[in-house]
N, C-alpha and C positions, 0 to 999 in steps of 0.2 A: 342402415339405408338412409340417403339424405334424401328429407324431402322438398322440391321445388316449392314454389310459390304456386306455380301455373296446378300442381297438384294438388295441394291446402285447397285451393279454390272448388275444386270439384265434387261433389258426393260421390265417393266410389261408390257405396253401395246401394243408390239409384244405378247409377252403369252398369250394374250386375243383375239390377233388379232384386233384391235383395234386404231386409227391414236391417239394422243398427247391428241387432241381436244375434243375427244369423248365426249358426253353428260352423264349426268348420267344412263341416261333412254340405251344407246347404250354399258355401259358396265356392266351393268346391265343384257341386253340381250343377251350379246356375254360368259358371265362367265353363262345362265342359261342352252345355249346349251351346252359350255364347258362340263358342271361338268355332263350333264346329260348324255353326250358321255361318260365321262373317269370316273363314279362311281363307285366305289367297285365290289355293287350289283351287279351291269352291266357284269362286266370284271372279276370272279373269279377267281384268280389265275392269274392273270395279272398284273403284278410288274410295266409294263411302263406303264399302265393307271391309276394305284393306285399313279407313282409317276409324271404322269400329271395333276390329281386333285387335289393332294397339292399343285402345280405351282398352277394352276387356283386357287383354294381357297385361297392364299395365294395374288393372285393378285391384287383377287375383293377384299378382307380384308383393303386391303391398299387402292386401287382407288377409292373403293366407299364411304370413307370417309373422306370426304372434307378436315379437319385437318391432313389427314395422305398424303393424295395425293398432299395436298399444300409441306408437306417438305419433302416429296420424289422428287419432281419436282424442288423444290431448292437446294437440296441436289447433285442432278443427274447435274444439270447447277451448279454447283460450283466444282465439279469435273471434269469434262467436260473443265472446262477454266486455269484448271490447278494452280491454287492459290486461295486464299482469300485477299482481299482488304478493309480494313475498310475506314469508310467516313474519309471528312479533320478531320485533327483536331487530329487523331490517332497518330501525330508522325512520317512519312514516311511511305512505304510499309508494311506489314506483310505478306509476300508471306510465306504456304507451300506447297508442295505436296504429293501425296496420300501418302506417308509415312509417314509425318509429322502428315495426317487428320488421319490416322487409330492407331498411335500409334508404327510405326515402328520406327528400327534403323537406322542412315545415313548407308548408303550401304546395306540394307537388300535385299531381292530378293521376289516377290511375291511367299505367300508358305513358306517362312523362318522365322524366328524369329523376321526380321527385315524389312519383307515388309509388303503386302497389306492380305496376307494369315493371315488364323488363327482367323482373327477377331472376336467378338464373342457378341459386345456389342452395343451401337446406338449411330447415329451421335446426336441424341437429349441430349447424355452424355458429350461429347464434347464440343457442343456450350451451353452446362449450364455450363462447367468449363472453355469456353472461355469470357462469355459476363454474367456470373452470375443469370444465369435464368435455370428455370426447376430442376433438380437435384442438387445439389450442395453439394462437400465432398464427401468422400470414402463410406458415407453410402446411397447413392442413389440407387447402383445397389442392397441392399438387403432387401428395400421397399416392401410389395407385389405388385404383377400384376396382374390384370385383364385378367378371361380368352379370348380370341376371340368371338368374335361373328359368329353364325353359319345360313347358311342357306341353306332351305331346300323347297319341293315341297310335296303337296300332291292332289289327285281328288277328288271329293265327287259327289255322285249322286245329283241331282237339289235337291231332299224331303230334303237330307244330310244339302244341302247347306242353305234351307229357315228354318229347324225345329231345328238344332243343333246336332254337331255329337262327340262323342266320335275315336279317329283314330290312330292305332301304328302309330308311326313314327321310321325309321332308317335312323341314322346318324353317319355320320364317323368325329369327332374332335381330335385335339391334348393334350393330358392327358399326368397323371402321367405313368408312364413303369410302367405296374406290376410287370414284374421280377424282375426289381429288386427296386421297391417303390418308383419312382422316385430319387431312388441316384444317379443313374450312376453306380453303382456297383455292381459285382455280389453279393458279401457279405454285401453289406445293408450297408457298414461300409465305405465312404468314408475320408477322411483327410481332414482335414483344408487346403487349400491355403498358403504355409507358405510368397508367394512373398506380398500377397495382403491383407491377414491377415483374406482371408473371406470374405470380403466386394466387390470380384468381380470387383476393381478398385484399379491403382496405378496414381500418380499425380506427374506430373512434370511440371520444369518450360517453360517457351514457351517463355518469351525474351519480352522486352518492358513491363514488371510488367502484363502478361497475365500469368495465370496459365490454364495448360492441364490438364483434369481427361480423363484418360484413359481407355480402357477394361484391365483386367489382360493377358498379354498374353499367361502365363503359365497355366490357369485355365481355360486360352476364358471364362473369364468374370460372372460364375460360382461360384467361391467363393469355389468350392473343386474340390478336386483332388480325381479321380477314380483310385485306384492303382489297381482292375481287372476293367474294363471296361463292361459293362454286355455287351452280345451277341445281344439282342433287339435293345436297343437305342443308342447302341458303346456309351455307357456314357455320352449322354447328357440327361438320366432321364424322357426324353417327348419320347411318339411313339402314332402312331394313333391309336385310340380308337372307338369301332364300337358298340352302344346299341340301343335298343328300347324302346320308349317310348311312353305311352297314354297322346296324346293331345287331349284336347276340343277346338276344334273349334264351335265359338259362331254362334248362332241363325240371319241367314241375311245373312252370310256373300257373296260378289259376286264374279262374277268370276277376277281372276288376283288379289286380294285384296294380303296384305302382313299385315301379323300379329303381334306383338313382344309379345314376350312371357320372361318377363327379367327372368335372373338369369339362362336359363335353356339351356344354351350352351358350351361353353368349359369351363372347372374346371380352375378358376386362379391357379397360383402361388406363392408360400411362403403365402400360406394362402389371398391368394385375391382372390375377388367376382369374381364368375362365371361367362362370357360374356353371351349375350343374344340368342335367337333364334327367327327369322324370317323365317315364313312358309308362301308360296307363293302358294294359293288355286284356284287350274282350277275345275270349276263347270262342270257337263255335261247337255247336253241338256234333256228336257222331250219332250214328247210325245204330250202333250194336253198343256198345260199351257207355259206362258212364263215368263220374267222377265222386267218391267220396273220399275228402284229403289228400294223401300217398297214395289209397289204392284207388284200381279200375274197377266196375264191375258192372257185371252180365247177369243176363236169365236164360238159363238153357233149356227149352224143352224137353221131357223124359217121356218115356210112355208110361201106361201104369203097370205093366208085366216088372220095368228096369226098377222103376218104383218098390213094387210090390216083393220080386224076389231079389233085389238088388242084382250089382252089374259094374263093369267098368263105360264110364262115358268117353268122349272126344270129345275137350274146350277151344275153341279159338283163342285167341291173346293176341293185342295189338303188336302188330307190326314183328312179331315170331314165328313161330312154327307153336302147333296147337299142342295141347295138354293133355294128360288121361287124367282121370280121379275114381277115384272107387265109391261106387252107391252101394252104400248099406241097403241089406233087407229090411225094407219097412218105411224106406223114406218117405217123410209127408212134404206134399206141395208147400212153398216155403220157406223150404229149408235150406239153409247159406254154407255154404265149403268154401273153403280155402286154397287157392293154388298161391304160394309163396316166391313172391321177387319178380312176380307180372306184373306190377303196379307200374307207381310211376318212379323218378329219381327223384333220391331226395337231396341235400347239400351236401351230405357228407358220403356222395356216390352211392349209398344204397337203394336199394327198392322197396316200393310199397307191395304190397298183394292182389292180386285177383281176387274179389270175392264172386261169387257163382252162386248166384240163387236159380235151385229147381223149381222149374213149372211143369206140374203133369198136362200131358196133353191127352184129349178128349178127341178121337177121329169122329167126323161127321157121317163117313158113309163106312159101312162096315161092311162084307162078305160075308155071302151064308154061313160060311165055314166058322168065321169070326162071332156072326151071331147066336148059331148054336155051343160055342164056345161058352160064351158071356153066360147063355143061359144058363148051362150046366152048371158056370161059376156062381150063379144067382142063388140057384138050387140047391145047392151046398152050403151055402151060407146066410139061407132061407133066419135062421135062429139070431144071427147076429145081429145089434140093432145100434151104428154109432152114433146115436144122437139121445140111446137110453140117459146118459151122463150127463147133456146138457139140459133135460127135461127135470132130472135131479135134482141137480144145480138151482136150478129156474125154483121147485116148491122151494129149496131151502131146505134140502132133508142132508 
C-alpha cells in the first residue's frame, strides 16, 4: 500500500479512537462502530459524516493490515525523530528532513512548492529509490493498483443464516468520477505532465551515491495535468461511489462470521484488480431452535407417564416436516437425543444434527381423576426415597 503524505500526517489511531497497541480484534471493533455511526445511509445529506467515514474507512484500510500498519508506524517514527540514519558501514550520517523525505525544496514552506504540502505519492516510493526495493524508476507510479478493500455488515434471519440467503448489499467505495471518467477533467481531455513526462515521478540525486524517486510535484504524482479541474473530484478523477449489490451468503453461516468475497470491492486503478469485500453477518435469534456449531437444537416437553414408561414423541425441525424419536423407559429430564441431518449445511453439503433435549413437564391444574391417580402412584411408592443417594454422597459414606 502506498502511503501519501496527507496520510503520515494524521494519527489514525486517534480517528479510531483507539491506543498504538490496540489488537486487531480492538480496531476492528472501534472502525464497526465508527462507520456504522457516520454511514451515508445513516446521515443523508450529511457532508461531516460522509467525510468522517472516509477518515474511518481509510483508517481501518491501513491498521488492519499488518503490512500497511507495520510501515505506517515506521514511517510516523522516522518522521517523528526528525532524520534518517543508516547502519555503520553507510559512510557517516545521512540526515534529512520532512522536506528532503517528501520531496521539497531547501527553503520551501509547508503548502508551497518546496515543503511538506502538495504531496501526492508514497513513502514506499521513496525508500525503493533510496535502498532499491519496491518500485524502482520513473515507471513505478504508472503500474496498476489494486482497488481497496471494502467492508461491510448485513443481518439475516436464523432460517437466512442455516438455509442460504441471497441479500442487496449497499456500499460506498472510492471509484472512478463519473463526470468526468476518472480524468480529473471536465472535458475528458487531460495533458501529459510535461515535468515528469507522465510517469507521476521525477528522480534526483540525494548525495553519498543514493538516488531519490520522488512524487511529481506539479502533477501530485498523477502523471496529468487537469487544465479544467472537474467540479466532483477537483481533479484527482476518484470520488465516492455508492451501489448495490446481490450477495450470496452461504448455507451455515454464524453469527459474527466475516466473509471474503474477492474481486468485489473497490475498482483498482490504471486497470488493476478490484480489492475485495468482507461482509460481516449478525444472525438473529429464533423462537424454538437454537444454534450449537452444525447442529440445531430444541427442548421438547414430555409428560412424566412418556418419561416414566417411555414412548414415541413428534419433533419439529426447521423448515421440514417434523420427526419421531423413541423415549426410552426411564428417561430423566435432561436428557439430549439425536435426530440426524437436521442441523445445519456444512461446506462439503452435509448436515449437522438436531439435538433434542427433554423437559418433563409438570401440569398446574390436574383432574380429580388425575389426582386420585397420582395419589395411588404415591402410595405405591410410599418406600422409595430419590434423594436417599445424594444424602449419602453428602456424609461421604
Amino acid at each position: 500500500m502506498s502511503l501519501s503524505r496527507e496520510v503520515l500526517e494524521k494519527d489514525l489511531y486517534k480517528v479510531l479512537g483507539v491506543p498504538k497497541d490496540a489488537t486487531e480484534a480492538e480496531i476492528k471493533k472501534a472502525y464497526r462502530k465508527l462507520a456504522r455511526e457516520n454511514h451515508p445511509d445513516a446521515n443523508t445529506g450529511d457532508a461531516k459524516a460522509e467525510e468522517r467515514f472516509k477518515e474511518v474507512s481509510e483508517a481501518n484500510d491501513i491498521l488492519s493490515d499488518p503490512k500497511s500498519r507495520k510501515e505506517y508506524d515506521e514511517a510516523r517514527t522516522l518522521l517523528g525523530s526528525g532524520g534518517f540514519r543508516p547502519g555503520p558501514g553507510a559512510g557517516g550520517n545521512f540526515n534529512f528532513d520532512l522536506g528532503d523525505l517528501f520531496g521539497g525544496q531547501p527553503g520551501g514552506t509547508a503548502g508551497g512548492p518546496g515543503g511538506a504540502g502538495g504531496f501526492g505519492g508514497g513513502l514506499g516510493d521513496v525508500f525503493g529509490g533510496l535502498f532499491n526495493r519496491g518500485g524502482t524508476g520513473t515507471g513505478a507510479r504508472t503500474q496498476p493498483r489494486r482497488g481497496q478493500d471494502v467492508e461491510s455488515e448485513v443481518t439475516l434471519s436464523f432460517t437466512e443464516a442455516v438455509e442460504g440467503a441471497t441479500v442487496p448489499l449497499r456500499m460506498s467505495s472510492s471509484a472512478a468520477c463519473k463526470a468526468c471518467s476518472g480524468t480529473g477533467d471536465k472535458n475528458g481531455t487531460p495533458r501529459v505532465c510535461p515535468t515528469c513526462v507522465g510517469t507521476g515521478q521525477v528522480s534526483r540525486g540525494g548525495g553519498g551515491g543514493f538516488s531519490l524517486t520522488d512524487p511529481c510535484m506539479d502533477c501530485k504524482g498523477r502523471g496529468l495535468i487537469a487544465e479544467n479541474p472537474c467540479d466532483v473530484c477537483r481533479g484527482s478523477g476518484r470520488a465516492t461511489s455508492s451501489r448495490t449489490m446481490q450477495v450470496r451468503i452461504p448455507a451455515g453461516v454464524s453469527d459474527g462470521q466475516r466473509i471474503r468475497l474477492r474481486g468485489k470491492g473497490a475498482p483498482g486503478e490504471r486497470g488493476g484488480p478490484a480489492g475485495d469485500l468482507y461482509v460481516v453477518v449478525h444472525v438473529d435469534g429464533h423462537a424454538v431452535f437454537g444454534r450449537r456449531g452444525d447442529n440445531l437444537t430444541v427442548t421438547v416437553p414430555v409428560t412424566f407417564t412418556e418419561a416414566a414408561l417411555g414412548g414415541e414423541i413428534v419433533v419439529p425441525t426447521l423448515g421440514g416436516p417434523p420427526v419421531k424419536l423413541k423415549l426410552p423407559p426411564g428417561t430423566p429430564g435432561g436428557r439430549t437425543m439425536r435426530a440426524r441431518g437436521k442441523g445445519t449445511t456444512r461446506k462439503d453439503g452435509t448436515r449437522g444434527d438436531l439435538l433434542v433435549t427433554v423437559e418433563i413437564a409438570v401440569p398446574k391444574d390436574l383432574s380429580k381423576k388425575a389426582q386420585d391417580a397420582l395419589e395411588s402412584y404415591r402410595e405405591a411408592t410410599a418406600d422409595e426415597d430419590p434423594r436417599a443417594a445424594l444424602f449419602k454422597a453428602a456424609k461421604g459414606d
